[in-house]
C-alpha positions in Angstrom: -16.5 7.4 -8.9 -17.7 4.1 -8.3 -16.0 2.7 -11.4 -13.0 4.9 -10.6 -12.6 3.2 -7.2 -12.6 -0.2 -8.6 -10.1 0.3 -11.3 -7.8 1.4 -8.4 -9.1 -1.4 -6.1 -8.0 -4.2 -9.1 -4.0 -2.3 -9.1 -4.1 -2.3 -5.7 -4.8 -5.9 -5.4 -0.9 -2.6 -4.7 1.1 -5.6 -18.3 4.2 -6.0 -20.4 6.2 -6.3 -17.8 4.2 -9.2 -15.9 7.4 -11.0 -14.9 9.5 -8.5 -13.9 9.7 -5.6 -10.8 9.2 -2.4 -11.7 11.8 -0.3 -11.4 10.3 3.1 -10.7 9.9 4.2 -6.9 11.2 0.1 -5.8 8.6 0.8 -2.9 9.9 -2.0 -0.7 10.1 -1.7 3.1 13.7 -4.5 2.7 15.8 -1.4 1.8 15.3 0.5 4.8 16.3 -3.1 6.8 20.0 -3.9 7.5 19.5 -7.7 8.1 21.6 -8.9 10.9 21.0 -12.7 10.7 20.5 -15.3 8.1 17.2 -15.9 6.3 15.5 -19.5 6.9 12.5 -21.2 6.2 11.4 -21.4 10.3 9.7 -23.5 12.2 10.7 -22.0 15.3 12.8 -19.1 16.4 13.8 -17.3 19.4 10.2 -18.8 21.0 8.6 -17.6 17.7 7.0 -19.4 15.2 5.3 -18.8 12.1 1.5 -19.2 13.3 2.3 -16.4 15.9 3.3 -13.9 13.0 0.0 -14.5 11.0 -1.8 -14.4 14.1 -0.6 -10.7 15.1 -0.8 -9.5 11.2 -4.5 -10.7 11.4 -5.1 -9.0 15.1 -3.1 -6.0 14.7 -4.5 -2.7 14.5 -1.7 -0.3 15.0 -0.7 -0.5 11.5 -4.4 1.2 10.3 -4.3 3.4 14.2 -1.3 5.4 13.0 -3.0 6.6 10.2 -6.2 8.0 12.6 -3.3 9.0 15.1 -2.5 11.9 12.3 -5.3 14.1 13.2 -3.6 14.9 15.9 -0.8 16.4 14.2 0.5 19.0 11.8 3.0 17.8 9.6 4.6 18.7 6.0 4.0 16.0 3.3 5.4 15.7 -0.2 3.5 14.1 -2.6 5.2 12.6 -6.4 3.2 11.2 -9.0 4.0 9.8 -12.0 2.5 8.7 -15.4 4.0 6.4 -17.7 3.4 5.7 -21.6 3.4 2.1 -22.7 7.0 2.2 -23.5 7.8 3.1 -19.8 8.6 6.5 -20.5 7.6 9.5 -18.3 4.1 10.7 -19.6 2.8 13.0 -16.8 4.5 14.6 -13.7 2.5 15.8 -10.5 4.1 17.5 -7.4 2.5 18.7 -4.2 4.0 20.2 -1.0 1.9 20.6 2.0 1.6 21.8 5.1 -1.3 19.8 7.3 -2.5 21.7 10.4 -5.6 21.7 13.0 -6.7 24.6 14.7 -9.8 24.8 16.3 -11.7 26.0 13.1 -10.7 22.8 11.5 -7.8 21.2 9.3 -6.2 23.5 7.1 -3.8 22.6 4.3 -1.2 25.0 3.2 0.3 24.1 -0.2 4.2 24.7 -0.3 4.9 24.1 -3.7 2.9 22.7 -6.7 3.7 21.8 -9.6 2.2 19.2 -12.7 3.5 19.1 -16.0 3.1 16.7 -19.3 0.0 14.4 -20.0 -2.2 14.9 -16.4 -5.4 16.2 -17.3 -8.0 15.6 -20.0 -10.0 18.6 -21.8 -12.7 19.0 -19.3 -10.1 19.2 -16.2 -10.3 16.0 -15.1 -7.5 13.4 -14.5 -6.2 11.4 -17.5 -5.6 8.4 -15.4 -8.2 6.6 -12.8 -5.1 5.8 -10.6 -4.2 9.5 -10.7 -7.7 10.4 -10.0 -8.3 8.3 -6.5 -4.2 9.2 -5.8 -5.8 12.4 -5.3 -8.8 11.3 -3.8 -7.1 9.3 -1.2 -4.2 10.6 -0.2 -4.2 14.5 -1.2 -5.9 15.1 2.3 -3.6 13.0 4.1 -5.9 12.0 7.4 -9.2 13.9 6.1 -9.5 10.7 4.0 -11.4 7.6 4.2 -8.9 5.5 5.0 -10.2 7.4 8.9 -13.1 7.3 10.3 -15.0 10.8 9.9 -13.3 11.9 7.4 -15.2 14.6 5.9 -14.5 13.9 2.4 -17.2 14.8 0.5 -17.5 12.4 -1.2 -18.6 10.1 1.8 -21.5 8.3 2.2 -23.7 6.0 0.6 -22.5 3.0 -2.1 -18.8 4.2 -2.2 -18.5 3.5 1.8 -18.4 -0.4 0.6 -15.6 0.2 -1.9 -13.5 1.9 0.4 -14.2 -0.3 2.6 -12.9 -2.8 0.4 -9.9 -0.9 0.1 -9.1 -0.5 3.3 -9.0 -4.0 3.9 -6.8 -5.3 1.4 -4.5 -2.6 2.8 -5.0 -2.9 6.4 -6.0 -6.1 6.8 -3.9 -8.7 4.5 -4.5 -12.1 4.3 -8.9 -11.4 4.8 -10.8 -11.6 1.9 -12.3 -9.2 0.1 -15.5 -9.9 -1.5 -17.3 -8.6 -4.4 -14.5 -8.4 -7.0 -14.5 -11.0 -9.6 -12.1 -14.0 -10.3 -9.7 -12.7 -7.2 -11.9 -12.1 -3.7 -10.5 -15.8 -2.3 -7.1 -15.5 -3.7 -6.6 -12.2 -0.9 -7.1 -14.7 2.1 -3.4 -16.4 1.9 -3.7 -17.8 5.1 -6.7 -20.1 4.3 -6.6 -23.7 4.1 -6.6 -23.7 0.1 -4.1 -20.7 0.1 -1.8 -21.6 2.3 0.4 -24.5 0.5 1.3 -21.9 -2.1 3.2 -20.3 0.1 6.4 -20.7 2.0 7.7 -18.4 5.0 11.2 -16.5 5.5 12.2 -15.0 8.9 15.3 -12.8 10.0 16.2 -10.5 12.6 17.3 -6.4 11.9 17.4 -3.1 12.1 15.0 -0.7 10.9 15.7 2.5 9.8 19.7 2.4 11.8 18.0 2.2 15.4 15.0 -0.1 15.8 15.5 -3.8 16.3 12.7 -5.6 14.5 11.5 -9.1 12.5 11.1 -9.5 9.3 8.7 -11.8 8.4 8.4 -12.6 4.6 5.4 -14.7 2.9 6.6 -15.5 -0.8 5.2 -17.8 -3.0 6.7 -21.1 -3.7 9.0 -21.0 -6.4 8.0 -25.1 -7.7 4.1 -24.9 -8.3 2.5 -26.0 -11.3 1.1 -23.5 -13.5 -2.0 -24.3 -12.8 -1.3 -23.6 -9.1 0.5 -20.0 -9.8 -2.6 -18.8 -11.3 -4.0 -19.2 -8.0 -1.5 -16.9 -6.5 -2.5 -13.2 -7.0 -0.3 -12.3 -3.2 3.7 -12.7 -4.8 5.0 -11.9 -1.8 3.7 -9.9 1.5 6.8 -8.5 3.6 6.1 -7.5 7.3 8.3 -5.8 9.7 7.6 -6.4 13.7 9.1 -4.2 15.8 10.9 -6.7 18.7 10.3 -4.6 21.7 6.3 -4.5 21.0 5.6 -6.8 18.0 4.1 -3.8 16.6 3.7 -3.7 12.5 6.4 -0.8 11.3 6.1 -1.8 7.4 4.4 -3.2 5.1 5.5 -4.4 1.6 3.1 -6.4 -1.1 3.8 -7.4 -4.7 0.5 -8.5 -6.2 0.2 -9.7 -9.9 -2.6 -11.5 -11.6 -3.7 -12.1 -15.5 -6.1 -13.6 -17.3 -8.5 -12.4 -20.0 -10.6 -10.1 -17.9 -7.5 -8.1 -16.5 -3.9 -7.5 -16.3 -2.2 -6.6 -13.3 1.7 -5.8 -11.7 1.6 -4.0 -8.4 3.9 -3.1 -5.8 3.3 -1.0 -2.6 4.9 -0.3 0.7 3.9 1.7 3.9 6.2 2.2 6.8 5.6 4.0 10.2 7.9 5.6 13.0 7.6 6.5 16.5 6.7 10.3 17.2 6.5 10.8 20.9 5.5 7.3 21.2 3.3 7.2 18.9 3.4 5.5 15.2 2.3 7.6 12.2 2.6 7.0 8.6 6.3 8.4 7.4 6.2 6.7 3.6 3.6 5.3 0.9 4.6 4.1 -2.6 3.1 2.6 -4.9 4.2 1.2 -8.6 1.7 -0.4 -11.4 0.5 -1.6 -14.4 -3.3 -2.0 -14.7 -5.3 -2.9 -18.0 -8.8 -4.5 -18.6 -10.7 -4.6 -21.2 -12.2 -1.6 -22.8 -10.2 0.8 -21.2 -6.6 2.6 -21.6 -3.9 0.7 -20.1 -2.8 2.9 -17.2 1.0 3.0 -15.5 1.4 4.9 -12.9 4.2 5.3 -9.7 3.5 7.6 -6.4 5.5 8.5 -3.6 4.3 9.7 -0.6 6.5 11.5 2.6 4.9 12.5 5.7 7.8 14.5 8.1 8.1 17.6 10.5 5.3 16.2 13.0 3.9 18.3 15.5 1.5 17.1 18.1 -1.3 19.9 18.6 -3.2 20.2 21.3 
């Protein structure tokens, strides 16, 4: 577990195609944002300026709150995995339909539809892939994960709680470091005095999703450093969207790629939110990647997540 955790951990951090997007599930939060004024580098905006987006993506909680806010509701999500070969071709499929409920007894999870076919599983049942594996792990139970407090996976408890932990913050947290992963734990802290020249910042007004006004508040990295200075860049770009009536995080987009001769990594991911009766909940995950280090199969791997049909339950 512990190993599959941090082979996750090092794609998340979200290859032959290092220099290029991946086009498989394009998670990116921009194409559900219909921008309605130019992009500029800003100083100041509208009374905003850049310090006071990197202050609320540091304070905000919301973002990790919507995903606790779940338990509270039964909802239908459709899960899509997919495995690819090293020639980018389809390898493995995996789909899931369920039904997520609470009753007084407990949560209950009703499978719709299920259905895996090609390269998934290896002799003795288990997953083929370690990203498929902790897909499954975190995200098959939707809230009953760890990514919530008491969550009764059971696999809680003891050393893993630090790895997830880990995880968590990269995903919740950006821009805080996360320690205890070699040759990239500082390079996660891009608003740090050392990381912060890398970068430059992009800020535009929209609409989310045909109805909410929001920001959109890019952090890319420079497009002039040195070499030497790129491969201090592991953070390509981190995409935020604000809602404008709140300031409230709605979305979440982060391109991470990294290589040297320890490990090789390309990884995109996006989460967006949406109001239910006023309150945010998780409506989309994705996630696209190449992954290899040494001694180990190089694993692609794409997932999409959809959360609809909420229902508050009392």
């Amino acid at each position: 577990m512990k190993k599959a955790f941090v082979l996750l951990l090092l794609s998340l951090c979200f290859s032959g195609s290092f220099s290029q997007k991946i086009n498989r599930f394009n998670p990116d939060s921009l194409q559900t944002v219909v921008v309605d004024s130019a992009v500029a580098n800003i100083r100041a905006r509208g009374g905003l300026y850049v310090q006071d987006f990197i202050d609320q993506i540091l304070r905000d909680t919301s973002f990790y709150e919507a995903f606790r806010n779940m338990k509270k509701y039964a909802f239908t999500a459709e899960n899509r995995v997919y495995t690819y070969d090293k020639n980018d071709k389809v390898e493995g499929k995996i789909y899931r339909k369920l039904k997520h409920s609470n009753t007084t007894s407990g949560h209950k999870i009703q499978y719709l539809a299920k259905a895996d076919s090609g390269k998934i599983y290896k002799r003795n049942g288990k997953y083929e892939l370690y990203t498929t594996e902790m897909f499954d792990y975190i995200f098959m139970n939707a809230y009953n994960t760890d990514f919530v407090k008491g969550g009764d996976s059971q696999n809680a408890g003891g050393k893993n709680e630090s790895y997830k932990s880990k995880l968590k913050t990269l995903i919740f947290s950006p821009g805080r470091p996360v320690s205890g992963i070699p040759f990239i734990s500082k390079k996660t802290e891009i608003f740090s005095p050392e990381m912060k020249p890398y970068y430059r910042y992009e800020f535009a007004r929209g609409t989310y999703l045909d109805s909410i006004p929001v920001y959109r508040f890019k952090i890319i990295q420079k497009a002039n450093l040195r070499d030497d200075q790129k491969d201090e860049v592991m953070i390509k770009e981190l995409t935020t969207i604000f809602d404008r009536r709140d300031f409230q995080i709605l979305g979440r987009y982060v391109d991470m790629k990294f290589k040297n001769f320890v490990m090789d990594f390309n990884v995109q991911m996006d989460i967006e939110l949406n109001h239910f009766g006023g309150e945010l909940l998780p409506t989309k995950i994705s996630y696209q990647g190449n992954w290899d280090v040494p001694f180990h199969k190089e694993e692609r791997a794409s997932f999409l997540v959809l959360h609809k049909d909420y229902k508050e339950e009392k």
